[in-house]
N, C-alpha and C positions, 0 to 999 in steps of 0.2 A: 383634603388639605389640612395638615397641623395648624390647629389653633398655636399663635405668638404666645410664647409666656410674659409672665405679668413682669414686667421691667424692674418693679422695686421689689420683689419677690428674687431675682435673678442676683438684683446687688445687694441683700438681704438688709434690706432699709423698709422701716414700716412706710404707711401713707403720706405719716404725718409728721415723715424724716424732714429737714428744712435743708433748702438748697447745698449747702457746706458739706451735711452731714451724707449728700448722696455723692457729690464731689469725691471726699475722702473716702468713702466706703467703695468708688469705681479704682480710684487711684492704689487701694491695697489686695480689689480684687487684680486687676490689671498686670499687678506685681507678680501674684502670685500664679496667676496662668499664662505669664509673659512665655511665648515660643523660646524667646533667649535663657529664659531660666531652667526651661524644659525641654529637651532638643529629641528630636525622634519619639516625641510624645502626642499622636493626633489626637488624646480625647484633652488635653490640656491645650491644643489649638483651639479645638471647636469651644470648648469652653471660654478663651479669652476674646473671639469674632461675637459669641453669645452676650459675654458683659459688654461690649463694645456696642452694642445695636440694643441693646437696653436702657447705654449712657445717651446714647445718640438721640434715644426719645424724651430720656426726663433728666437731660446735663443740665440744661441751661433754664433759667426762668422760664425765658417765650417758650422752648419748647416742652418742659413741664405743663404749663398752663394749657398749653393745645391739647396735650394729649388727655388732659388729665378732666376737659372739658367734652372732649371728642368722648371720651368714655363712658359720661357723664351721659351724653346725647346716647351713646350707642346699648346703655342700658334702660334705656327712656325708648328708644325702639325696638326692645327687646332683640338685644343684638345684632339687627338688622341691617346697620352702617355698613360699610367697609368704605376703607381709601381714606383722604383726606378728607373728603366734602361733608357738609354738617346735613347736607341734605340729597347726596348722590346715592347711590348703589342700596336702596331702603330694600329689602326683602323680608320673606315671612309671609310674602301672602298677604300684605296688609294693601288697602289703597289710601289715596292720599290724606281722605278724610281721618282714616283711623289713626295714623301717625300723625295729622294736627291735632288730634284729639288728644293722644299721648304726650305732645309738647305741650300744648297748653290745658292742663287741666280744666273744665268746665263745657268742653267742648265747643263745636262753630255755631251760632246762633245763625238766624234769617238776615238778609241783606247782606252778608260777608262780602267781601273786596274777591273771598277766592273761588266766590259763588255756584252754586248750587249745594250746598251743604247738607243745611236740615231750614227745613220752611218754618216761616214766624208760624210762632205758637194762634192755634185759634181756638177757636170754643167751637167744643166737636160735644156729640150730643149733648148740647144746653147746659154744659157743665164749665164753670171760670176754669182754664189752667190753672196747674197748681204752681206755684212763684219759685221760680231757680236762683240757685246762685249767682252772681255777676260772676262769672268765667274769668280764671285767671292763670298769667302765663310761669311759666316752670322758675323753681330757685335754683339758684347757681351758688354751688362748690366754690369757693376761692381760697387759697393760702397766702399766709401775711410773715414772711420771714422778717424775723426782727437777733439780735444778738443778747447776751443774757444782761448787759450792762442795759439796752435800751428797755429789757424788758422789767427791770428792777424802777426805773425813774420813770418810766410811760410817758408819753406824748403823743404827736399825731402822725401818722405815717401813710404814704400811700401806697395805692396798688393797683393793677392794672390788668384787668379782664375782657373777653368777649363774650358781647349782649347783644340777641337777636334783636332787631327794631325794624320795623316797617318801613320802606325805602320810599322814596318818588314815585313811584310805580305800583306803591301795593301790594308788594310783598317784603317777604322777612328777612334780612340780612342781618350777618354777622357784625358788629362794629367795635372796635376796639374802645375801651372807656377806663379812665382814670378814677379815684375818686379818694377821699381822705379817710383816713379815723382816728379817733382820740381813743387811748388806749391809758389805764389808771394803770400806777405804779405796781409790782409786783405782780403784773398778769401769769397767767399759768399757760404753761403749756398743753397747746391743743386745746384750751377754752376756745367757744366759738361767740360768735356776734353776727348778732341776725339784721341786717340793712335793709329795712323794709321799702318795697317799690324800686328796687336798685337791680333786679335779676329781669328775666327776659321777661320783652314784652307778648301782651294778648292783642291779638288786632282787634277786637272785640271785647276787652273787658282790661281787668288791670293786672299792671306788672305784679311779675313775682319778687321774688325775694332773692336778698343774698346771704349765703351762711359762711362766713368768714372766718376760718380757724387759723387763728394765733401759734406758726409753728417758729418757739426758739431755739435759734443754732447755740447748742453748748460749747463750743469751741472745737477742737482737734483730742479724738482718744476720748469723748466725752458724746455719751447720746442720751435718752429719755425711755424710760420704760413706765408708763401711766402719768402720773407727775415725779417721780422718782428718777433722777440723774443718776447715771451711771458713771464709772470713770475707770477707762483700761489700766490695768496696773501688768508691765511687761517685768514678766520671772522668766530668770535663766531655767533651761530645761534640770538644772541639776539641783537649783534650792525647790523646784517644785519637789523632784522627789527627797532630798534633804534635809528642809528647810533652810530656812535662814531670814535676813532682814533685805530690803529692797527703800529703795529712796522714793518720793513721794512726792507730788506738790496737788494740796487742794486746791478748789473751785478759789478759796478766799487768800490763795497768795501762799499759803502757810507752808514749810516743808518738812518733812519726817522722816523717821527710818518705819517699815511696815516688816510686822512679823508676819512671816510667810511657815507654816507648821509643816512638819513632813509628811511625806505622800498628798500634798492638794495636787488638786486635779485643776486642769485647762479649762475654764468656763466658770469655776468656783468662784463664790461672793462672799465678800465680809462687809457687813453694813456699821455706816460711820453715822450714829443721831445726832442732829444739829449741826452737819458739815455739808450739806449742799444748799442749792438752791434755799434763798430764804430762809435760812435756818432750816430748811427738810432736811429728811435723811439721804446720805451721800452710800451709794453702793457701791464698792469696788471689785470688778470683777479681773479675775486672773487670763493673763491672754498671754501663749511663749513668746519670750524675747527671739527676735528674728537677731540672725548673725550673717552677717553677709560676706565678711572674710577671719577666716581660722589661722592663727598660729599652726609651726608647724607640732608644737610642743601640745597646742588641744588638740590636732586631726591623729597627734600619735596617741593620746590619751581615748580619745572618742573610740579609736580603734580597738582600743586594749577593753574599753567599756562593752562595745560588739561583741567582742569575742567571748567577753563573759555571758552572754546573754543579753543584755541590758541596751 
């Protein structure tokens, strides 16, 4: 069976794209393998069913978070998950002890709730055990979308994960859990924050951790390459090989005319120092102006362009 591809790999959005940025980035794939826009085209079908079942897993927050926790678990079993369940379909050959072992790092002590583990430690030829660590349960991944106006003024925001916790009965369930954070003015993108005791629990020892990365949404035509903002600047196909000037509006409101030099190429950057984020540097990358309806005076010109070669 084919292994599924990687969902934000398909919509070409990094990890630590924020919610908006994976939205618009399905919304212009969608476009562009739309059946309607392609007609008797079956690899541009399969291709927009492909971004479609990609969006389906990480569109929305709840289901970003599931999947992106589920993954989380299922590399922590060494790919052993399949389905939905956090704890259905484990394979690999492992049995049950080895995979609580793998959740909760430190492994199951004597007296476990899931009993028969590993026996309390004793003095085995007249020698004291040597002192282990308190066992502690796995940290958890979370993402904290916030917008670049809140991320400029900071305050407290919440967010909302699933944390294994020990139920009525003695084992481990999934629970849904809220919680807050105070975030300082000017955070960065993809900085993280470690919540300590806040990640899954140990039935036998202590919780883990939370590692909480700060992902801001730059707006529309706007994403993040390291801490460096990017910003789509759309050229007609003919000042790319031309040049000419193209209109502009930075991150801070400002508008312009941008020289575009002849022969740039589609993907090309010209960096702006002290135009983005924070005063960082603002990169503007070249991407063709889409045209959705022609004159008949540019489809006779385009034609005359064809026939020259061009």
């Amino acid at each position: 069976m084919m292994a599924e591809k990687d969902p934000y790999r398909v919509l070409g959005v990094g990890k630590d794209a924020s919610d908006g940025e994976i939205k618009r980035a399905f919304r212009k794939k969608a476009r562009q393998f739309h059946p309607d826009r392609n007609p008797e085209d079956a690899g541009a079908e399969a291709k927009f069913k492909e971004v479609q079942s990609a969006y389906d897993k990480i569109g929305t927050a709840e289901s970003r978070r599931d999947f992106d926790q589920q993954q989380q678990m299922a590399n922590m079993f060494g790919g052993g998950m399949r389905g939905g369940s956090h704890f259905g379909g484990m394979g690999g050959g492992q049995g049950f002890e080895d995979i609580l072992g793998q959740m909760f790092s430190g492994g199951m002590g004597g007296g476990s709730q899931f009993g028969g583990m590993r026996g309390n430690p004793s003095f085995q030829g007249g020698q004291r055990p040597r002192r282990q660590s308190r066992p502690k349960g796995s940290d958890i991944n979370v993402g904290l979308d916030i917008d670049i106006s809140e991320a400029e003024k900071g305050g407290t925001f919440s967010f909302t994960f699933k944390r294994l916790k020990p139920n009525s009965i003695g084992t481990m369930e999934a629970k849904s859990v809220t919680l807050k954070t105070k975030l300082e003015p000017g955070v960065k993108h993809g900085s993280v924050k470690r919540l300590k005791g806040q990640g899954h629990d140990h039935p036998e020892g202590d919780s883990g951790d939370v590692m909480l990365t700060v992902r801001i949404d730059a707006g529309e035509g706007r994403s993040w390459d390291g801490d460096v903002l990017i910003q789509e600047v759309h050229v007609p196909y003919s000042t790319l090989l031309l040049g000419g000037k193209v209109k502009i509006k930075l991150p801070s409101g400002k508008e312009g005319l941008l020289n575009i030099a002849p022969n740039s190429q589609i993907g090309g950057r010209r960096r702006m120092a002290k135009s983005g984020y924070l005063g960082g540097d603002l990169d503007l990358e070249f991407v063709l102006k889409e045209v959705d309806d022609l004159s008949n005076e540019q489809q006779e010109a385009l034609r005359n362009l064809r026939d020259l070669g061009l």
